[in-house]
PLY file of the C-alpha trace (Angstrom):
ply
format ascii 1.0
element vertex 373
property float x
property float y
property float z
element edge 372
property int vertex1
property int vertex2
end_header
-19.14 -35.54 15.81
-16.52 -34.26 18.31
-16.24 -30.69 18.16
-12.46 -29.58 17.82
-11.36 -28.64 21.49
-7.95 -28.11 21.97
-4.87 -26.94 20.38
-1.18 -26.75 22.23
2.51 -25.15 21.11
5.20 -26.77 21.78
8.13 -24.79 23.22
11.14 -25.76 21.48
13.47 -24.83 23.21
16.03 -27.74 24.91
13.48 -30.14 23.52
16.05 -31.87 21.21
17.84 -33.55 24.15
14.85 -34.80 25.94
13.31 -36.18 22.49
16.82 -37.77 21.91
16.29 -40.14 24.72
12.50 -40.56 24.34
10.41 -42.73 22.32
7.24 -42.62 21.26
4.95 -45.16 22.19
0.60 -45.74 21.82
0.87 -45.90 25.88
4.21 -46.01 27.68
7.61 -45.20 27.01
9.59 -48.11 27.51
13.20 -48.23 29.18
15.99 -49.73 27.37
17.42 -52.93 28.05
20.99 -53.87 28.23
20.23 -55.90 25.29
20.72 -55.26 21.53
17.91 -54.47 19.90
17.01 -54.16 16.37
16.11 -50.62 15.31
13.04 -50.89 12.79
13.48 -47.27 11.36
14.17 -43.75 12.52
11.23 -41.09 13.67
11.18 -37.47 14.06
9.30 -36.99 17.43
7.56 -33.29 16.43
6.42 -34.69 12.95
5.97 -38.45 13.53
5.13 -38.63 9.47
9.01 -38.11 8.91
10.98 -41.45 8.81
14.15 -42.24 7.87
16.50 -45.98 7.70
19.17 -44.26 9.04
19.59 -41.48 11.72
19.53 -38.03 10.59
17.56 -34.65 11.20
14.32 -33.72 10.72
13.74 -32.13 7.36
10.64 -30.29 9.20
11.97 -28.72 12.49
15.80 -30.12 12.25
15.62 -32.31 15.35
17.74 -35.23 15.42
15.75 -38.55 14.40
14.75 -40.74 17.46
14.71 -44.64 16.87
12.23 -46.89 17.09
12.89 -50.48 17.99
11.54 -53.67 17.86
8.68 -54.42 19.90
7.96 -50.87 20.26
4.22 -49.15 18.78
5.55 -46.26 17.24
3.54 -42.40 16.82
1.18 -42.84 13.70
1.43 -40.19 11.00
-1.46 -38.39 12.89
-0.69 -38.56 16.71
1.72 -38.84 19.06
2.30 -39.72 22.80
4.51 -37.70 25.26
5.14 -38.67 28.75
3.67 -36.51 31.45
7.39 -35.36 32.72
8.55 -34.76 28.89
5.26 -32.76 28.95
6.45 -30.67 31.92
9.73 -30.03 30.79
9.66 -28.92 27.48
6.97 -26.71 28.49
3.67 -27.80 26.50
1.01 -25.27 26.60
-2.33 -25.59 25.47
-4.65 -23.39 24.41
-8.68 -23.57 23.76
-10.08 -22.70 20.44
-12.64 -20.61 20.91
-14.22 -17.19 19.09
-12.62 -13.45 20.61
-11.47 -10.72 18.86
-8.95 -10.89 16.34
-6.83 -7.94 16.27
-4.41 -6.81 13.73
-2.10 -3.78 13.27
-0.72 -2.81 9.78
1.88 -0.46 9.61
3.34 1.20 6.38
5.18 3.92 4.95
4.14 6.34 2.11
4.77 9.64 0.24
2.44 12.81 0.74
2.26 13.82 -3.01
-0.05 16.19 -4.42
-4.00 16.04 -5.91
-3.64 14.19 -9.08
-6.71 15.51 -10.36
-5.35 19.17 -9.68
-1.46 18.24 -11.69
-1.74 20.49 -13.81
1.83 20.98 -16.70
0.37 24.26 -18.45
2.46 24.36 -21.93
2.32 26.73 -24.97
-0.74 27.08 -26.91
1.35 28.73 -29.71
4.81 29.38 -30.71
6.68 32.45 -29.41
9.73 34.04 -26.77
8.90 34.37 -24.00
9.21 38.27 -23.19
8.77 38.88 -19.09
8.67 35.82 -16.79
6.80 36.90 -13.48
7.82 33.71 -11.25
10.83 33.05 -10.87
11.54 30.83 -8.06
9.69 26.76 -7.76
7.21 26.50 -4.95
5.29 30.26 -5.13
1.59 30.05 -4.12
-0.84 31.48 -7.58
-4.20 32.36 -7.77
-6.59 31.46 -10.84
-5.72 34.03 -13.83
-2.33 35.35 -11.85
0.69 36.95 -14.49
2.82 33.93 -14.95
4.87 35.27 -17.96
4.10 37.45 -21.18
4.73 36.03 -24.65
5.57 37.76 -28.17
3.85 35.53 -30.92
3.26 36.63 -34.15
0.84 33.81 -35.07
-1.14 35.12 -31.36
-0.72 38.81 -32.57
-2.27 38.40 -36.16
-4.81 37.00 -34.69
-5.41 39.29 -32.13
-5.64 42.21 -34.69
-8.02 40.27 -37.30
-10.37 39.95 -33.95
-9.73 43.84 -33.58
-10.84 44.71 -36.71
-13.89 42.31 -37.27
-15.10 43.80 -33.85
-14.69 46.94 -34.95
-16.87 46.75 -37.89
-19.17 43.62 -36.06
-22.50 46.72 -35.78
-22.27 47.52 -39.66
-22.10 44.40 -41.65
-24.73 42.04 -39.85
-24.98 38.35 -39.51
-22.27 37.72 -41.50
-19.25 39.77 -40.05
-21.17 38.34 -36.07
-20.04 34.81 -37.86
-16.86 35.83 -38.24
-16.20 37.06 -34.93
-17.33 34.80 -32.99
-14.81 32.44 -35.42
-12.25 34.82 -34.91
-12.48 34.90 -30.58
-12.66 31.11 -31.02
-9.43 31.01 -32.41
-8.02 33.33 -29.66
-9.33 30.76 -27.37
-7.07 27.64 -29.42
-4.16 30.34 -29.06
-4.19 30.04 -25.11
-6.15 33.79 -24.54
-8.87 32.98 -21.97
-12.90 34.46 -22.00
-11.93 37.21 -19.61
-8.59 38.31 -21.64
-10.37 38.67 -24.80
-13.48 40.62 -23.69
-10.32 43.24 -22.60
-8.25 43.24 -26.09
-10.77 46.04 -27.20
-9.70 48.60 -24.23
-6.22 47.05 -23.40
-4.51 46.41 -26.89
-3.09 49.29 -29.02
-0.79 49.92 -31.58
2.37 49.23 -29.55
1.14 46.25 -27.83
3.64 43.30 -29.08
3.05 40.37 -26.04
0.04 38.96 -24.13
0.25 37.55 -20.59
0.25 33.81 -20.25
-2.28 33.54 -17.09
-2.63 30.95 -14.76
-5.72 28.69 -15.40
-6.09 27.14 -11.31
-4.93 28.55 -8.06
-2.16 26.33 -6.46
1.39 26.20 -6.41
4.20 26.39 -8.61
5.78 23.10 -8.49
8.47 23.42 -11.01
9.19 26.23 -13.49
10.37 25.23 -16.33
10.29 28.71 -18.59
13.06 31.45 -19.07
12.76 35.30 -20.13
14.09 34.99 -23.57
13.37 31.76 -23.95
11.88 30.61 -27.60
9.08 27.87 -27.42
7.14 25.88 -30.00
3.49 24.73 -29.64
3.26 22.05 -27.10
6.70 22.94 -24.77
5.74 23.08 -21.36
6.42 25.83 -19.37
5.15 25.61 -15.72
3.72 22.46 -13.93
0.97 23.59 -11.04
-0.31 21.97 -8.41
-2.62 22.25 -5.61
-1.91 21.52 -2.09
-4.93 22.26 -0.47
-5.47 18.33 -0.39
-3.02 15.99 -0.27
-2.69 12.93 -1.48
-0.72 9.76 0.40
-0.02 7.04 -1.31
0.96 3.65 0.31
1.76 0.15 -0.77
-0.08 -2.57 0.65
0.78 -6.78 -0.18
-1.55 -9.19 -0.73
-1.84 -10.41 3.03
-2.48 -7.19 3.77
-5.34 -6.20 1.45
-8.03 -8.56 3.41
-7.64 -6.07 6.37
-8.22 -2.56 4.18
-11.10 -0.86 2.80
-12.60 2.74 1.30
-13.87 4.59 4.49
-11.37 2.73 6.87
-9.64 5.37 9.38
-5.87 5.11 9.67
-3.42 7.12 11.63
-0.86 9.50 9.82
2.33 10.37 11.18
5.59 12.02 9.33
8.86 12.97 10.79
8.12 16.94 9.38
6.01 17.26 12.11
6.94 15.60 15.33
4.39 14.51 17.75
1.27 14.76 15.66
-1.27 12.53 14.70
-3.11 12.76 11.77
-6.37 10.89 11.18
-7.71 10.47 7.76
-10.11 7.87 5.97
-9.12 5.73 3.44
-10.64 6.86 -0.35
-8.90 3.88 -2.83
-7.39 0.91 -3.65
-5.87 0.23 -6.73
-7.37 -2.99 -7.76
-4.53 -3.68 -10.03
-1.48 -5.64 -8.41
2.16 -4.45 -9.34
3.13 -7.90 -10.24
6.80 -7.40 -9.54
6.26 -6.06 -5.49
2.38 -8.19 -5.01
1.22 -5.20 -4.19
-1.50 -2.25 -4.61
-2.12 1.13 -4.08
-3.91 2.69 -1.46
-4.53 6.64 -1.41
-5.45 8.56 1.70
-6.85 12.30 1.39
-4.89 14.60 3.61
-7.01 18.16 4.25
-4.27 20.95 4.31
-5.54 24.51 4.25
-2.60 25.76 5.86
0.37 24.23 3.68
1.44 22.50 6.55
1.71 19.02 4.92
4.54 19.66 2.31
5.48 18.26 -1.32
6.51 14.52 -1.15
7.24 14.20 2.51
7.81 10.51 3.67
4.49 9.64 6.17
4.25 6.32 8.53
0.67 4.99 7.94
-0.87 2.94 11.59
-4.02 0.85 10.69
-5.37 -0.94 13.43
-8.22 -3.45 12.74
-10.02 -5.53 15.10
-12.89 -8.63 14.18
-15.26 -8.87 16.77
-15.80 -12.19 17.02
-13.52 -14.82 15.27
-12.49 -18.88 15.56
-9.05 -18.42 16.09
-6.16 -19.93 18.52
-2.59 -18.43 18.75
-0.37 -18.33 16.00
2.46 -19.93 17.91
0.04 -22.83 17.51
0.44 -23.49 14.07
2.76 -25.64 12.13
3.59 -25.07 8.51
5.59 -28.07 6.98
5.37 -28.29 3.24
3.01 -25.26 3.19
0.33 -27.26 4.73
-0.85 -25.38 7.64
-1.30 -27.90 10.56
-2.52 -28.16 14.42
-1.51 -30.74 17.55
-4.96 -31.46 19.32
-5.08 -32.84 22.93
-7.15 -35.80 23.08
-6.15 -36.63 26.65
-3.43 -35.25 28.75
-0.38 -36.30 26.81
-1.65 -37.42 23.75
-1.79 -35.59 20.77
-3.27 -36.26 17.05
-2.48 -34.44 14.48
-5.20 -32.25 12.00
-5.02 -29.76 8.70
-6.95 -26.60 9.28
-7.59 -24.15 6.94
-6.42 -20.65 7.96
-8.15 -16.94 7.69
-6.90 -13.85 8.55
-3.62 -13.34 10.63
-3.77 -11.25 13.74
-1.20 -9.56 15.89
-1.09 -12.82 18.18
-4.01 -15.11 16.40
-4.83 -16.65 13.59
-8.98 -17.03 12.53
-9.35 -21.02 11.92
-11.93 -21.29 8.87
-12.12 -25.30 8.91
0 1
1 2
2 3
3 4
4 5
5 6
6 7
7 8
8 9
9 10
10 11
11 12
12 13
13 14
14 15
15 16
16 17
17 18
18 19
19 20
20 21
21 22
22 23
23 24
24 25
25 26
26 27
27 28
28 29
29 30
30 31
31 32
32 33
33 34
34 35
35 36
36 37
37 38
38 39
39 40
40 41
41 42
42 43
43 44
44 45
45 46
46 47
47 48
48 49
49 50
50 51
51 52
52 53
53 54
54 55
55 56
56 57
57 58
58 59
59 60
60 61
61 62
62 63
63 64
64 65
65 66
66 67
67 68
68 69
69 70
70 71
71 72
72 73
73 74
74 75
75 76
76 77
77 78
78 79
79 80
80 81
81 82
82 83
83 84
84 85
85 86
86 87
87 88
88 89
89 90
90 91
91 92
92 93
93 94
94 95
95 96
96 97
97 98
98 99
99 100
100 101
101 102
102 103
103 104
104 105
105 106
106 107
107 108
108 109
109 110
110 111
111 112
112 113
113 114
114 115
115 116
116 117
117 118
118 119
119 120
120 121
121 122
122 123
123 124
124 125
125 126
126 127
127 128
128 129
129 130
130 131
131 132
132 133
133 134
134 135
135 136
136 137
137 138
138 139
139 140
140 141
141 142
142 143
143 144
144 145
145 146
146 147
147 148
148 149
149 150
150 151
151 152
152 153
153 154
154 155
155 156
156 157
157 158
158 159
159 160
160 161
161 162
162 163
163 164
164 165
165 166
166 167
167 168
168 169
169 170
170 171
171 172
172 173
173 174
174 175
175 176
176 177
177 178
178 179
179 180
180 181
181 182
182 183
183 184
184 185
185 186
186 187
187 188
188 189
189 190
190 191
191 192
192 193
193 194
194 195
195 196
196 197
197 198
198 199
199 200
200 201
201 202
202 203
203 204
204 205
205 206
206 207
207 208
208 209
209 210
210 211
211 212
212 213
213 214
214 215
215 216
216 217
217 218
218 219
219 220
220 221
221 222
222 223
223 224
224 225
225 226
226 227
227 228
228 229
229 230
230 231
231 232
232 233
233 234
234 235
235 236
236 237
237 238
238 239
239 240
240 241
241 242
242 243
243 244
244 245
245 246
246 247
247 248
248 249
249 250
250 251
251 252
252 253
253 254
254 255
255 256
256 257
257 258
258 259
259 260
260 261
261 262
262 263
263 264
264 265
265 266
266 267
267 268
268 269
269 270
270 271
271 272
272 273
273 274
274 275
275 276
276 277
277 278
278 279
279 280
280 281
281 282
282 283
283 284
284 285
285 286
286 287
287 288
288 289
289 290
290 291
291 292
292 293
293 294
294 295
295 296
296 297
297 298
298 299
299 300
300 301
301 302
302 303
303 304
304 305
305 306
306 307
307 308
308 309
309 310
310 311
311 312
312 313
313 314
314 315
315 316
316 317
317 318
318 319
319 320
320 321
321 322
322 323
323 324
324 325
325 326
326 327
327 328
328 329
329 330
330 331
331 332
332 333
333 334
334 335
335 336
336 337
337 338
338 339
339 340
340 341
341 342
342 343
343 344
344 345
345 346
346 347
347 348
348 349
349 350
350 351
351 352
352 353
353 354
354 355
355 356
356 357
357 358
358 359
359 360
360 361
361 362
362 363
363 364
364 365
365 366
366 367
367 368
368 369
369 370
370 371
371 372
């Protein structure tokens, strides 16, 4: 079998006159005689399978129909026949198909956003007022078990003084009143008091003591505050959200065309208009393999290192992939016709004749396309 040689673009461009005054022919194009001659149909001359009873355009390209007469051999649905100075002027190139790297850039823009896994909304373990907020201002940097507010509860302060008083008396009655305890410094926990606060309620509560510090439960930053001093909260209200920007998250869509060039590990370039002139380069860590069915498109998250807060909150970031396939069938993508969705090549069988064959396309490249059959 004849390997597949050749494929050629045609340059458009002022074709349409030179086509309107050419026919195509198995071998020759014929002059036309003073004569009337019966027209048998009408022919596009870039897709030779469009024919018409009556002049018109091409539904394909929208070049005007050419005629073909009686007498003449007109292109077949699969070839066609251009004469060497039509060839010339319109500019026919042709190009060998042959395997060479196939390069592709991807560009994309994204949001830096924070660690999901270190979101944090810390709400009310228990009702209460709020008595002292300590932060008052959104973006503050915290450290794990930091002041963030103090709280008057009375459900929190009961309990508090039941643990008092069972620890007080924990050496004299035994196993049983241990039981209790340890039930009683359980419940502190469900009440939002952490480890370290309760082993200090013995030395650090007295008589006057009325509110307990709500503490911070991660280092990070304050990303919105959503508590007030004399503010009055019920079980479950939320009262700071926390994050941590010590990694950063970017998040980028990516279509279906694009997916086939993407993977985990893959290095891409960051860029964002924050910080002029630098380049960050970071890996790849996921794609979402659920589609948004509205867009066609996934998620992709890159992980951003930033121990110096220099990448901030929800900045807008340019994402540069660049992916190249070593070796790869392809031809250039100016060499490919797409009528009805069909994907479609010229090939040069001899110097100005051309037949016309399907090929199934792979990935798309800057300035190829791979050719999979």
């Amino acid at each position: 079998m004849k390997p597949l040689a050749l494929v050629f673009t045609l340059l458009l461009a002022g074709a349409a006159g030179w086509f309107a005054h050419s026919r195509l022919a198995s071998g020759n194009v014929h002059e036309p005689t003073p004569a009337v001659r019966k027209v048998l149909f009408y022919q596009s001359p870039m897709h030779p399978w469009i024919r018409s009873d009556k002049p018109g355009k091409c539904t394909v390209c929208g070049m005007d129909l050419v005629p073909v007469y009686d007498g003449e051999t007109p292109a077949g649905d699969h070839s066609m026949s251009l004469a060497s100075n039509v060839v010339t002027a319109i500019g026919v190139k042709v190009a060998e198909v042959r395997r060479q790297p196939l390069e592709r850039t991807l560009r994309f823009t994204g949001t830096i956003d924070d660690d999901d896994s270190r979101h944090r909304i810390l709400s009310a373990y228990v009702e209460g007022r709020i008595d002292t907020l300590f932060l008052h201002h959104d973006g503050a940097e915290i450290a794990a078990g930091d002041r963030l507010a103090s709280l008057y509860s009375a459900p929190l302060l009961a309990a508090v003084r039941e643990y008092l008083a069972l620890h007080t008396g924990s050496g004299k009655a035994g196993a049983e009143s241990g039981s209790l305890l340890a039930s009683a410094r359980t419940r502190l926990r469900q009440l939002g008091l952490s480890a370290e606060q309760i082993d200090l309620l013995p030395t650090s509560v007295t008589p006057e003591t009325l509110t307990f510090d709500i503490r911070s439960p991660m280092g990070g930053t304050v990303v919105k505050r959503i508590a007030y001093a004399g503010q009055y909260v019920k079980e479950g209200d939320p009262l700071f959200e926390l994050g941590d920007f010590s990694v950063m998250w970017l998040k980028f869509d990516a279509y279906e065309r694009d997916l086939a060039w993407l993977q985990p590990g893959q290095v891409v370039e960051v860029t964002t208009p924050a910080l002029p002139g630098e380049v960050f380069t970071n890996r790849i860590r996921f794609i979402d393999p659920n589609l948004d069915p509205a867009s066609a498109s996934a998620k992709v998250r890159v992980e951003m290192p930033n121990p110096k807060r220099r990448l901030r909150h929800r900045l807008s970031a340019d994402v540069r992939a660049t992916v190249v396939v070593n070796d790869a069938l392809s031809i250039p993508r100016s060499a490919v016709l797409n009528p009805g969705g069909k994907p479609r090549v010229f090939i040069e069988r001899t110097p100005g004749r051309y037949t016309l064959r399907t090929v199934t396309l792979g990935r798309v490249g800057d300035s190829l396309v791979e050719i999979l059959g």
